[in-house]
C-alpha positions in Angstrom: 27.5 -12.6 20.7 27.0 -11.2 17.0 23.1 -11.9 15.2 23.6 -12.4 11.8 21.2 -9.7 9.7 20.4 -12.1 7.8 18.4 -13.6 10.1 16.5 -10.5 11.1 15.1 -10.4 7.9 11.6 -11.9 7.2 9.9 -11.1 3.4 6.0 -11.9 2.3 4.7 -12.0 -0.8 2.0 -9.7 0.9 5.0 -7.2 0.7 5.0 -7.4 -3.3 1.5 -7.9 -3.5 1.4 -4.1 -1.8 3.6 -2.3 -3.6 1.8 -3.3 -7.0 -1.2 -2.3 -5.1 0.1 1.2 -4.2 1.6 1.7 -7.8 -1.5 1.0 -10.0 -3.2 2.9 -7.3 -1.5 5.7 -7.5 -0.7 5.5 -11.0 -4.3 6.1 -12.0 -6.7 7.5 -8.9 -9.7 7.5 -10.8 -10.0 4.2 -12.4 -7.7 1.3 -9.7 -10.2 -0.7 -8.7 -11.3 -2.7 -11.6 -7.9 -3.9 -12.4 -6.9 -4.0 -8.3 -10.8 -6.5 -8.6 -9.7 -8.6 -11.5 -5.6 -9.2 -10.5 -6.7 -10.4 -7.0 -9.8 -12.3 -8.5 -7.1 -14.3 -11.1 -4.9 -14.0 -8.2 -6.6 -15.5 -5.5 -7.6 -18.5 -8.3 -4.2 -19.8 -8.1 -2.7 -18.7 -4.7 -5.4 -17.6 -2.0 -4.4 -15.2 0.8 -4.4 -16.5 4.4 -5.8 -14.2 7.2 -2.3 -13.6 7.7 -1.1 -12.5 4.3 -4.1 -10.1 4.3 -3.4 -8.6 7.6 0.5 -8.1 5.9 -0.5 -7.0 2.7 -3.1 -4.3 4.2 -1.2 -2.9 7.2 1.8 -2.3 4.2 -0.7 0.0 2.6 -1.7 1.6 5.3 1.5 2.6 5.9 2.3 5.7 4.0 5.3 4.2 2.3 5.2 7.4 -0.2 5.2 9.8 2.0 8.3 8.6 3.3 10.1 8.0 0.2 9.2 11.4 -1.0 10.8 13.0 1.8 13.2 10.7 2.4 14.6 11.6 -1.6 14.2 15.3 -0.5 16.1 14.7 2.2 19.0 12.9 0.1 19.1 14.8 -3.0 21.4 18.1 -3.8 19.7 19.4 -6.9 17.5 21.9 -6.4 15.4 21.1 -9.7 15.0 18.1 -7.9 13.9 19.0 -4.4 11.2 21.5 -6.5 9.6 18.2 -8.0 9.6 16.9 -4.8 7.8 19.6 -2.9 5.3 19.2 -5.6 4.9 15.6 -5.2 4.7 16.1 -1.7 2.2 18.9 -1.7 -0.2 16.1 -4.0 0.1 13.4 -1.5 -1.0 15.7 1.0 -3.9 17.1 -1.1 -4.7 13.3 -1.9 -4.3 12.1 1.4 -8.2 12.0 2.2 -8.8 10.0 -1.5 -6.2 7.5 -0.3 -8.0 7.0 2.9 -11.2 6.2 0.9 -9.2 3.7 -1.0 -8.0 1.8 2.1 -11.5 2.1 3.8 -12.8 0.0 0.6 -9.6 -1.8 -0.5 -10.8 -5.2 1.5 -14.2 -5.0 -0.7 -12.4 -3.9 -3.8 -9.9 -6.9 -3.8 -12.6 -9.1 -2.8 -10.9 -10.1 0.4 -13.0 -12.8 2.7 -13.3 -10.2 5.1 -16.0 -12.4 7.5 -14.6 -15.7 6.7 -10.8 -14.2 7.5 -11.9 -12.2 10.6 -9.9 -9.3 8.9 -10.0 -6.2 11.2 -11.7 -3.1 9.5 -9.7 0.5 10.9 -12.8 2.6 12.6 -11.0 5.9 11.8 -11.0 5.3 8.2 -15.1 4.7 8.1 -15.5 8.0 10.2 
């Protein structure tokens, strides 16, 4: 008995949502969170996030996506000039890696999730 793939496969909009997310994130440390607090204001105005989509679209940020892909390219690539910018890539997520924490210890009150009202889990080891 063959399973089809295609029926393995399960997508979220929380999935998009979280990848924009990480992008304007990381495309400007400093200065995210008032356009991460107005696009999930205007957002959540037209489509509001169940508990669930929440839960999706937090637990994909956790997940250090970038790491992976960084070393996953390093891993792929043959050019050397290449696997340089990637070392240097990698050596920033690493030195960032306690500023990203901070972001995903506050993302929930940045994006003004309903954090009460949702029941949406807080991670202890990121408030330590």
């Amino acid at each position: 008995m063959i399973k089809n793939p295609f029926d393995w496969v399960f997508d979220h909009r929380s999935r998009d949502l979280a990848e924009w997310t990480r992008e304007r994130y990381f495309r400007n440390i400093q200065t995210y969170d008032m356009e991460l607090r107005q696009f999930f204001e205007e957002y959540q105005s037209v489509a509001p996030l169940s508990s669930f989509s929440w839960r999706l679209l937090y637990s994909r940020l956790v997940f250090p996506l970038h790491y992976f892909d960084c070393i996953e390219s390093y891993y792929i690539t043959r050019s050397e000039q290449e696997k340089k910018v990637l070392e240097e890539r990698l050596s920033k997520i690493l030195r960032q890696s306690s500023e990203y924490e901070r972001f995903l210890a506050g993302f929930f009150q940045i994006s003004g999730a309903p954090i009460k009202r949702l029941n949406l889990p807080q991670l202890e080891w990121l408030f330590q």
